[in-house]
C-alpha positions in Angstrom: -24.1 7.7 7.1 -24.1 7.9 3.2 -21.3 9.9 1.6 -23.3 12.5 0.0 -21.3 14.0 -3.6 -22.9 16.3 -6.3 -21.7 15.1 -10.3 -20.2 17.5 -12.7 -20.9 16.2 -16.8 -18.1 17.1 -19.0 -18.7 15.8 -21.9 -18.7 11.5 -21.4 -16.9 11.9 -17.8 -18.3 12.5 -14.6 -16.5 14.0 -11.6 -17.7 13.5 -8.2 -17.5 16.7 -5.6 -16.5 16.1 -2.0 -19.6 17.3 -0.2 -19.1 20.6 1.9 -18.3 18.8 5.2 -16.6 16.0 3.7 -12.9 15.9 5.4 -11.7 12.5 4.2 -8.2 12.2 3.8 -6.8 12.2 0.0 -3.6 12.4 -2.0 -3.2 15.3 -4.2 -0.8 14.8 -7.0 1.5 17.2 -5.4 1.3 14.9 -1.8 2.3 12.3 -4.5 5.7 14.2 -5.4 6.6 14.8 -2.1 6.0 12.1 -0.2 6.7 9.7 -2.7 10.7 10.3 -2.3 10.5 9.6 1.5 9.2 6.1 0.9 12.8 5.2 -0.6 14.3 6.6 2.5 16.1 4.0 4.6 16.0 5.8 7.5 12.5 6.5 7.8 9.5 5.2 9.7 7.2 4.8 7.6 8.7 2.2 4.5 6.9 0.6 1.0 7.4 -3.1 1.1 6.6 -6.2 2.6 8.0 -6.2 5.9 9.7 -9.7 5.5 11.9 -7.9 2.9 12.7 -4.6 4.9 14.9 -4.1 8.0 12.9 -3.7 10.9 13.3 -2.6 14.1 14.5 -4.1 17.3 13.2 -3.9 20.9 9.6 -2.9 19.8 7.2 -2.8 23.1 4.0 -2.8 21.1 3.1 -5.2 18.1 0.1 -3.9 16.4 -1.4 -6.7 14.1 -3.6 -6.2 11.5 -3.3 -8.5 8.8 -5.8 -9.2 5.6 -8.6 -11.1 7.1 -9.4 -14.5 6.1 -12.2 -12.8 3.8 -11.7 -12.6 -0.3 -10.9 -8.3 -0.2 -9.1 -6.0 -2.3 -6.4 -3.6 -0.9 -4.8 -1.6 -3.9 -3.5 -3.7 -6.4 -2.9 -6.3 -3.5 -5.5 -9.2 -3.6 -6.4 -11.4 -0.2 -8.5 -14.7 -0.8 -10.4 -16.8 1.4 -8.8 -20.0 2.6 -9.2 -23.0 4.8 -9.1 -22.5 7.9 -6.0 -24.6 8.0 -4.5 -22.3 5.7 -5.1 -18.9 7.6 -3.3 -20.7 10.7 -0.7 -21.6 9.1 -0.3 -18.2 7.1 -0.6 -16.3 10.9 2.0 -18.5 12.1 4.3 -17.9 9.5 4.1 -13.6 10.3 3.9 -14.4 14.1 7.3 -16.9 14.0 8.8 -14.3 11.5 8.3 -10.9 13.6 8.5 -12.5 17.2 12.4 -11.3 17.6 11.8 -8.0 16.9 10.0 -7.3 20.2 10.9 -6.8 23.3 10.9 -9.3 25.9 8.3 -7.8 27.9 6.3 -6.4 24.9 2.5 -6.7 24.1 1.1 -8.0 20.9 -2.7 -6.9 19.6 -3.6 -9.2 16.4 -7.2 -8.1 14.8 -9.7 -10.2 13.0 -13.3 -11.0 13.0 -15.2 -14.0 13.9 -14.1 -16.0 11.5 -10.5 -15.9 11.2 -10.4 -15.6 15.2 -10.4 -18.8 15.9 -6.7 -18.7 13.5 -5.5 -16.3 15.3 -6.0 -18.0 18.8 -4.5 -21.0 17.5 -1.3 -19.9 15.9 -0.3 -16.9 18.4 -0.6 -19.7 21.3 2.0 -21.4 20.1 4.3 -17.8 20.4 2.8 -15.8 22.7 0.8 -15.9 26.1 -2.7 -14.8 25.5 -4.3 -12.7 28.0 -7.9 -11.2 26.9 -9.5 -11.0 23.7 -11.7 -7.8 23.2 -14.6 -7.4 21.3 -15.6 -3.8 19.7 -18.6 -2.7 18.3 -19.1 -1.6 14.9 -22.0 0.5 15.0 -22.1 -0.3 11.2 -22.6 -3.4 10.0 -23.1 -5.5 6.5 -27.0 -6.1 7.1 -28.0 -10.2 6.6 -31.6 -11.7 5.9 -30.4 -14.9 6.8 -28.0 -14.4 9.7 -27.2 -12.1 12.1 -26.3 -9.0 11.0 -21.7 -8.9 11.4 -21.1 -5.5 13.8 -18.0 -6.7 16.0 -14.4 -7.2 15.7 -11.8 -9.1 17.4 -8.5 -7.8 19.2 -6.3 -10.6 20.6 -4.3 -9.4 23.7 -0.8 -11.6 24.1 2.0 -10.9 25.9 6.2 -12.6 24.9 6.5 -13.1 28.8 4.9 -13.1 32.1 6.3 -9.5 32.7 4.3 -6.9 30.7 3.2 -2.8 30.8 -0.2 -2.2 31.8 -1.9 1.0 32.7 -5.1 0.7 33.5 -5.6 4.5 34.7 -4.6 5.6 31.4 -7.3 3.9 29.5 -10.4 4.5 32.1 -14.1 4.8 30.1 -16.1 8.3 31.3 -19.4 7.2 31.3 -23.0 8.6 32.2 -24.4 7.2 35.6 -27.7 6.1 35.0 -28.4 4.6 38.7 -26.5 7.4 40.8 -25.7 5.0 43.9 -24.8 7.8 47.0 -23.4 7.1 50.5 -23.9 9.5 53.2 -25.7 11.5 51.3 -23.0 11.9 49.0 -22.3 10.8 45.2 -20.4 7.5 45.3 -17.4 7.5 42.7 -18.8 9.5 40.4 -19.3 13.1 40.3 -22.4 14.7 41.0 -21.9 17.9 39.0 -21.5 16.6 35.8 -23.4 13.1 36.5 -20.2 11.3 34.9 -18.0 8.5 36.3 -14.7 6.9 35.1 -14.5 3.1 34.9 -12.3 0.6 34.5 -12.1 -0.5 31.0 -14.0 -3.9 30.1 -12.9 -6.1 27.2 -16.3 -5.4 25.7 -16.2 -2.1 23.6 -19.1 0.1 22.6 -17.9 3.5 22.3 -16.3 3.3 19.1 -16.8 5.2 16.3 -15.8 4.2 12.5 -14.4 7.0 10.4 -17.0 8.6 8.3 -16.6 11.1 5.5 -17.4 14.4 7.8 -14.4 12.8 10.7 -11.0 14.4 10.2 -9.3 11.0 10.2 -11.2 9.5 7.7 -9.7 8.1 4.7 -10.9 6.1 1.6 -9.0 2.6 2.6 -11.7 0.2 3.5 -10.9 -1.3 6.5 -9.4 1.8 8.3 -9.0 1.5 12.3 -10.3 4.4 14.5 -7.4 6.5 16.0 -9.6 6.2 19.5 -9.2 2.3 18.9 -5.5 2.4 18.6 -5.3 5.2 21.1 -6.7 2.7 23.8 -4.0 0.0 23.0 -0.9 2.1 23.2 -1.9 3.8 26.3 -2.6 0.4 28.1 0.5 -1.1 26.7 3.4 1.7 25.9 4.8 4.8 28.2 6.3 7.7 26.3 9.5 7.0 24.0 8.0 3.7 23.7 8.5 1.7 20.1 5.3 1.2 18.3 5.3 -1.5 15.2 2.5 -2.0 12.7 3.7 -4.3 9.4 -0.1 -4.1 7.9 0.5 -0.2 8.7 -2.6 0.4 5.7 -3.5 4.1 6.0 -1.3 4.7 9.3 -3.6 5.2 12.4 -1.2 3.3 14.4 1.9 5.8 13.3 -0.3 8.6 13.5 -1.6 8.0 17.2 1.6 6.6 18.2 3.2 10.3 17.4 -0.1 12.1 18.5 1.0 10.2 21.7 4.6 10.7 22.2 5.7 7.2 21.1 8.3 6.2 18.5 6.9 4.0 15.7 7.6 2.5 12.5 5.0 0.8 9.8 5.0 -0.4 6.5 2.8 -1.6 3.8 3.1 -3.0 -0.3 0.9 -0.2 -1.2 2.7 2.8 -2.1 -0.5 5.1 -2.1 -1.3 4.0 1.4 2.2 4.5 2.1 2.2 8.1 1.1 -1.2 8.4 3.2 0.6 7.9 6.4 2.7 10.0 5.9 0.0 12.7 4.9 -1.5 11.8 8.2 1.6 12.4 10.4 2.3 15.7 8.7 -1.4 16.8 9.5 -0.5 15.5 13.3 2.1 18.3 13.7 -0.7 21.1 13.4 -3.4 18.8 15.5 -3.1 15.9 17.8 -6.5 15.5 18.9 -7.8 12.1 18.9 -12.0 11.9 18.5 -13.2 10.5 22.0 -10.0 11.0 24.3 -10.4 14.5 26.1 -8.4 15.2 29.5 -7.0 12.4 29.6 -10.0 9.8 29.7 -12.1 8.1 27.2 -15.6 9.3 26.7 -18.5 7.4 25.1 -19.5 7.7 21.5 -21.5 10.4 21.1 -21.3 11.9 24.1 -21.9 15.5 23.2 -18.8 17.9 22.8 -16.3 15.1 23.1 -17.4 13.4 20.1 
C-alpha cells in the first residue's frame, strides 16, 4: 500500500506530512535527547556498537539472527555489499563461532536470509549448530520481476546447540477458517462450529504474515523491519517467561519489543545510533500497549482475518 503524504512549499524546501492514519514510528528531536544518554549506559539492554566489541550476555535461550543479507543495502551510514558466496559463509561463520558461548546449552538459534544467501547460512551454522527446520514466510509484498519470478518469501533457519531444546507447540497454534467442515456423529470435528474456526498445528510454511505498513502501529521507517507477529511466533515456540532473548542485528527492535510485550528478558544491539534510540522508543510505547497484530487469546489468527488483524 503506497504511503500517501501531502507537500508543504516554503520557499525552495519541501516538507512531507504524515498522512492522517499514518502511525509509523519516528524520532523527535526530543526522543533524541532522551534516549540518546541511555545508549552509553552499561547496564542497559539495549547498547550502540558492534556486538563483537560490547559485553554480552551469558546463558541466552533464544538467538535471534538477522544479519545484512548477502544483497548490496544501505542501513544508516552502515553499507553491506554483495559477495561470493564463499565470502557470505565465511562471514556467517565468523558471527556464528564468535556468539556460540553466549547461549545456553539447550538454546535455540533462528538466522534469517532469503534465497540467496540461504544456502550460507545452511552451510556455516552446520558446522555449530544442529539444524532442525527451515521456515519459509510469505511476503505478501514483493519486488515485481519481468524476467523472473517475482521475490515474496523469506528464510528462517531453526538450529538448536544440543539435542535437548524448548518447544511449545500449543503456544504457537494457527486459528484458521475451516473451509471443508469434516463432522463425526453429527458433530463438528476439532474445530468449532460456532465460530467455523479451528486451531492447527503450526507448519514451517507461513502465510499469515503481515509486513508493517505506514497505517500499523509498529511500523517504522528502517527497511527491512521484521513483523512483531513474526518474532512473536519464535519466542513463544522457543522461550518460557524470564527467558533471555538476544538479537546482535537488533535494527529497529521488534525482537526487544516482543520479547518484553512477552515477559522475556532481552538484550540487542546495533552500530546505528538512530535505530538504537528506536528500540528504545518502541519499548517505552510497550509499557502503555502490548498488543501484538495477529496474536489474540492466546492463538495466532490469519492475516486479515477480520477484528484480529
Amino acid at each position: 500500500m503506497a504511503r500517501r503524504s501531502c507537500g508543504v512549499n516554503q520557499g525552495k524546501a519541501k516538507f512531507r506530512l504524515k498522512a492522517k492514519n499514518n502511525r509509523t514510528i519516528t524520532l523527535t528531536d526530543e526522543d533524541k535527547v532522551n534516549l540518546r544518554p541511555r545508549l552509553d549506559d552499561l547496564d542497559s539492554e539495549i547498547r550502540c556498537g558492534d556486538f563483537k566489541q560490547l559485553d554480552l550476555p551469558r546463558g541466552v535461550n533464544l538467538l535471534f539472527l538477522d544479519p545484512p543479507y548477502n544483497l548490496p543495502k544501505k542501513f544508516g551510514d552502515f553499507q553491506f555489499n554483495r559477495q561470493t558466496i564463499q565470502d557470505y559463509s565465511t562471514y556467517l561463520d565468523k558471527i556464528f563461532k564468535y556468539l556460540d558461548p553466549y547461549l545456553d546449552e539447550n538454546a535455540s538459534i533462528y538466522i534469517c536470509g532469503d534465497w540467496f544467501s540461504s544456502v550460507s547460512i545452511y552451510e556455516a551454522a552446520s558446522q555449530h549448530w544442529i539444524i532442525r527446520n527451515r521456515i519459509t514466510w510469505e511476503r505478501e509484498k514483493g519486488r515485481g520481476a519481468k524476467t523472473n519470478w517475482k521475490n515474496s518469501s523469506e528464510d528462517i533457519w531453526f538450529c538448536t546447540k544440543g539435542k535437548e531444546y524448548k518447544f511449545d507447540v500449543n503456544a504457537i497454534k494457527l486459528r484458521r477458517k475451516v473451509i471443508a467442515p469434516y463432522k463425526e456423529g453429527g458433530k463438528a470435528k476439532d474445530w468449532d462450529e460456532k465460530t467455523g474456526f479451528r486451531d492447527t498445528h503450526p507448519s514451517n510454511l507461513w502465510t499469515d504474515i503481515t509486513i508493517p505498513f505506514w497505517s500499523m502501529s509498529e511500523n517504522t521507517k528502517h527497511n527491512t523491519q521484521k513483523p512483531e507477529k513474526l518474532l512473536a511466533k519464535l519466542i513463544l515456540a522457543s522461550t518460557e517467561e524470564n527467558d533471555l532473548v538476544m538479537d546482535p542485528f537488533l535494527g529497529s527492535g521488534t525482537a526487544a519489543v516482543v520479547a518484553k510485550k512477552l515477559n522475556r528478558r532481552f538484550f540487542g544491539c546495533d552500530i546505528s545510533e538512530e535505530y538504537c534510540m528506536l528500540a528504545l522508543k518502541r519499548l517505552q510505547m510497550a509499557n502503555d500497549n502490548n498488543d501484538i497484530q495477529g496474536y489474540t487469546d492466546g492463538v495466532f489468527w490469519e492475516r486479515n482475518t477480520l477484528k484480529y488483524q
